[in-house]
Backbone as CSV, one residue per row, in Angstrom:
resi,resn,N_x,N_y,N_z,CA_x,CA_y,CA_z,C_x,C_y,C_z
1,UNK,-72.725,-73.959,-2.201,-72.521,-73.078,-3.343,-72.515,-73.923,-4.619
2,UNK,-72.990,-73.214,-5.836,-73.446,-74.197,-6.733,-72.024,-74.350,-7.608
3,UNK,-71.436,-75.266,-8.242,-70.087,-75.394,-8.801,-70.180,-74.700,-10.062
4,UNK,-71.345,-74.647,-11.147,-71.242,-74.063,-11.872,-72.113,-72.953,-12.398
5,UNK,-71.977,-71.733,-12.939,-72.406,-70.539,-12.961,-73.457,-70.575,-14.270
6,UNK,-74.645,-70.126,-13.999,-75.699,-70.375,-15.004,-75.024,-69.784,-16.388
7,UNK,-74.095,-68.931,-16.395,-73.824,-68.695,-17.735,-72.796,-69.828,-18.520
8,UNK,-72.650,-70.179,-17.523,-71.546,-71.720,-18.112,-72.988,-72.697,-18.612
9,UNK,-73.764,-72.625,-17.674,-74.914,-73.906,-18.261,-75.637,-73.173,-19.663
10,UNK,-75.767,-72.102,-19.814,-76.386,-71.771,-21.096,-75.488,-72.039,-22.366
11,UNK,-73.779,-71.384,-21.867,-73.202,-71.855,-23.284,-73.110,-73.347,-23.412
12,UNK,-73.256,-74.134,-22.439,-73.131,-75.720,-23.032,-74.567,-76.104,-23.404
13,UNK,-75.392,-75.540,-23.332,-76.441,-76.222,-24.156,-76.680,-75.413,-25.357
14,UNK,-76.369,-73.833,-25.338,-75.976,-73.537,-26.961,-75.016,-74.118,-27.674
15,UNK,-73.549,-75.035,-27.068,-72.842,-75.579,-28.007,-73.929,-77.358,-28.425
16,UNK,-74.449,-77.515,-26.924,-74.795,-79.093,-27.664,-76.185,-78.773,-28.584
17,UNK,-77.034,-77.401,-28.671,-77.941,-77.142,-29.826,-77.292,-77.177,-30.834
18,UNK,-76.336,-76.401,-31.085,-75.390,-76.363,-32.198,-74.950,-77.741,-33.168
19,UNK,-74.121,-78.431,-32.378,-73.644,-79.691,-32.578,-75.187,-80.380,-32.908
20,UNK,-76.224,-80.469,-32.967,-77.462,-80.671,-32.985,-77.831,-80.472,-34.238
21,UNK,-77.896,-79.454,-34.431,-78.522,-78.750,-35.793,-77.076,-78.716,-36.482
22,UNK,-75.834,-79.118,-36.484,-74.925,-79.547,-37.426,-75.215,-80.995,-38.528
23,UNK,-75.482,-82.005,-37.121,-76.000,-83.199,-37.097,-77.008,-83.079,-38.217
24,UNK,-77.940,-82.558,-38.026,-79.189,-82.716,-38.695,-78.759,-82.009,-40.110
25,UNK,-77.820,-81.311,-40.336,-77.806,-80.423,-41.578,-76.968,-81.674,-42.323
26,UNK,-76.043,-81.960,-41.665,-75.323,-83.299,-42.328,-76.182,-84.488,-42.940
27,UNK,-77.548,-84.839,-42.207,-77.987,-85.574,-42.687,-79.580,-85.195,-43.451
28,UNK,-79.081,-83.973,-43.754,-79.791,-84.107,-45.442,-79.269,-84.359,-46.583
29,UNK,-79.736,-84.485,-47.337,-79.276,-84.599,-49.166,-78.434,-83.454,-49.285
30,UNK,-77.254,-83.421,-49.868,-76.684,-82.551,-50.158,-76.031,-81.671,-48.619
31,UNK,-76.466,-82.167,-47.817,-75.854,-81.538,-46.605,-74.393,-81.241,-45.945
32,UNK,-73.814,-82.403,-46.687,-72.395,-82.483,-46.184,-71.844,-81.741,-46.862
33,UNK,-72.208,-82.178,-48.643,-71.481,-80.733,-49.498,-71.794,-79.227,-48.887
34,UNK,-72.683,-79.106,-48.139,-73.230,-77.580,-47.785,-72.054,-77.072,-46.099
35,UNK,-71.839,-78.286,-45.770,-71.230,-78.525,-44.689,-69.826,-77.883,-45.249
36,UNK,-69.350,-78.545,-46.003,-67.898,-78.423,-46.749,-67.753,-77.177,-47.288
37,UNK,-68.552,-76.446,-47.668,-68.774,-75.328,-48.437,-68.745,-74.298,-47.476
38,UNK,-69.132,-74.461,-45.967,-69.079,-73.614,-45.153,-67.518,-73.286,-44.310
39,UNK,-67.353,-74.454,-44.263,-66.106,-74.629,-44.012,-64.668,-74.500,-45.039
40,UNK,-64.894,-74.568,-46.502,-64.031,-73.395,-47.079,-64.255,-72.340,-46.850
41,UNK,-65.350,-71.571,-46.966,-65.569,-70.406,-46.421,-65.018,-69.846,-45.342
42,UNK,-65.176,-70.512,-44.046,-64.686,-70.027,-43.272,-63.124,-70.155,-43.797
43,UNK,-62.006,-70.731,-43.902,-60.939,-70.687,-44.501,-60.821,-69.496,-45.045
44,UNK,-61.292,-69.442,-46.279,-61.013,-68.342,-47.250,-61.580,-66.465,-46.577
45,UNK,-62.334,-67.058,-45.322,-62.557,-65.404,-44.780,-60.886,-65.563,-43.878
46,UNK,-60.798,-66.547,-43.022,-59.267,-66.823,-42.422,-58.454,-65.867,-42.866
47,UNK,-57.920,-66.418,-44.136,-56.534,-66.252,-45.122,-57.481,-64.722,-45.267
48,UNK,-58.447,-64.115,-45.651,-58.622,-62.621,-46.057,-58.149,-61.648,-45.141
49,UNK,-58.612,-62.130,-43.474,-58.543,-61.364,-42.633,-56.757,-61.130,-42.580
50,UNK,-56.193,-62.299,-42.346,-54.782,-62.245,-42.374,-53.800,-61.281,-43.123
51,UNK,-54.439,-61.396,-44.780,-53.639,-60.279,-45.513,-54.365,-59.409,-45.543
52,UNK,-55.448,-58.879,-45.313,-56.054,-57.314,-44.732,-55.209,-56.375,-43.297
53,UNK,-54.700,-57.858,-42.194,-53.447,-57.354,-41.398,-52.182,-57.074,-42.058
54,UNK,-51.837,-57.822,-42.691,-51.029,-57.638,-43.242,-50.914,-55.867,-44.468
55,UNK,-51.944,-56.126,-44.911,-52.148,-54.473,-45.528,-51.681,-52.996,-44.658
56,UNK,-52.198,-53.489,-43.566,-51.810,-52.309,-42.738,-50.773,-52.076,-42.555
57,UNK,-50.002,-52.823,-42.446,-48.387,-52.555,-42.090,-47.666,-52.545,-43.322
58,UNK,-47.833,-52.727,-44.516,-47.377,-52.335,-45.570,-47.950,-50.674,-45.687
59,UNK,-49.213,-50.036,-45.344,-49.593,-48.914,-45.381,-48.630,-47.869,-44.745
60,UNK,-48.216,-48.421,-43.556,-47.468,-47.874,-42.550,-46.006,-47.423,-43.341
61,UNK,-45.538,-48.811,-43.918,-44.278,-48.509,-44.515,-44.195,-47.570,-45.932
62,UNK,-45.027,-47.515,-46.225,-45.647,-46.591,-47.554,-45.744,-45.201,-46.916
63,UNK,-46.639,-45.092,-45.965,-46.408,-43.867,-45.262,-44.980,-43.191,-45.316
64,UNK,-44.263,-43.955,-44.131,-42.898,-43.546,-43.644,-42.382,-43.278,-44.791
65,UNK,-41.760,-44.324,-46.346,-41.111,-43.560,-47.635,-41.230,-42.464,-48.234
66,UNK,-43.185,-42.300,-48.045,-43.495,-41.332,-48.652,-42.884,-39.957,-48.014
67,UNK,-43.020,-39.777,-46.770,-42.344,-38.675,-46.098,-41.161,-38.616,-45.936
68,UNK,-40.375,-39.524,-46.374,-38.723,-39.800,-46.427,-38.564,-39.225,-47.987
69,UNK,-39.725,-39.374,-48.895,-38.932,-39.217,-50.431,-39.513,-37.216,-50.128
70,UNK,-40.436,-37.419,-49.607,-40.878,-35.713,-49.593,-39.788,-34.921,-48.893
71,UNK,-39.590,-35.143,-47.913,-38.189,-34.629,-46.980,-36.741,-34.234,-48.095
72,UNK,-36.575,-35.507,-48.613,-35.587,-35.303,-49.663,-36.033,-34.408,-50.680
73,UNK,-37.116,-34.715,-51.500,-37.158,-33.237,-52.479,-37.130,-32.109,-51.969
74,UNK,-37.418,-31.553,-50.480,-37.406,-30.875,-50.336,-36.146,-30.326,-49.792
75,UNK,-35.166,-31.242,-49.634,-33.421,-30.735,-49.477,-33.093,-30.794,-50.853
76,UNK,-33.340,-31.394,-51.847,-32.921,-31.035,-53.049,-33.296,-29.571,-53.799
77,UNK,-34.451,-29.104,-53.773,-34.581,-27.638,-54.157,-34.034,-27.038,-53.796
78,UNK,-33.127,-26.034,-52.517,-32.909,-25.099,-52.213,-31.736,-25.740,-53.463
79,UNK,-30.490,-26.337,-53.718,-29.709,-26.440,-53.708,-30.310,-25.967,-55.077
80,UNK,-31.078,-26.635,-55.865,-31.062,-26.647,-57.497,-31.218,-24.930,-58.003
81,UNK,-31.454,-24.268,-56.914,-31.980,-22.910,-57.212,-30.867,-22.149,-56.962
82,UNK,-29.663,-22.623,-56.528,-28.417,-21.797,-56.299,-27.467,-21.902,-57.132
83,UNK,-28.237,-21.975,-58.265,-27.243,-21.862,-59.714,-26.871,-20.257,-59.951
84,UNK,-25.596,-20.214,-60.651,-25.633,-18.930,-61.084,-26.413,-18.101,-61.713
85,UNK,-26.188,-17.032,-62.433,-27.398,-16.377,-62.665,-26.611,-16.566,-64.201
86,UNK,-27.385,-16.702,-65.312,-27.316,-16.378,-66.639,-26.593,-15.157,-66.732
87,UNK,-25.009,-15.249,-67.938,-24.638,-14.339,-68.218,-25.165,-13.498,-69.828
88,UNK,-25.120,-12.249,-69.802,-25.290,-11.315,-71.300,-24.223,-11.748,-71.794
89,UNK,-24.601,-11.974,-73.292,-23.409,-12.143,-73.959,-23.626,-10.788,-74.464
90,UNK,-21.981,-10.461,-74.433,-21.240,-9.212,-75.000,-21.567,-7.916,-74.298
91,UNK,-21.524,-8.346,-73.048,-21.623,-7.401,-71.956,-20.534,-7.068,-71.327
């Protein structure tokens, strides 16, 4: 039986193409800066994805107040409407 599974042999020669054509991008003019540039990038998508999670669960808690402050106005009306009634003067 063979030890390793042809889909294991394809991703290691797509990682050593890779590592390949890294190589070669590094050694053009200007390559490494292009190198570096990709790699803030990736960073700065990082840190985006993170507080885009983060958004959601602030959404969530925005939700929940919002139906906590609606709930309350709506126990506050009955009460505001059980004022007396205006008296006639000189009745």
């Amino acid at each position: 039986m063979e030890s390793t599974r042809p889909d294991d042999d394809l991703i290691g020669k797509l990682a050593g193409k890779g590592e390949q054509a890294v190589q070669r991008l590094a050694d053009l003019p200007g390559g490494t800066r292009a190198l570096k540039a990709f790699n803030d990038l990736k960073l700065r998508v990082d840190d985006l994805s993170r507080k885009v999670r983060g958004i959601d669960a602030l959404e969530a808690r925005v939700a929940k107040l919002e139906k906590d402050v609606a709930g309350l106005k709506r126990a506050q009306k009955p009460a505001s409407q059980q004022k007396a009634p205006a008296r006639k003067a000189g009745a």
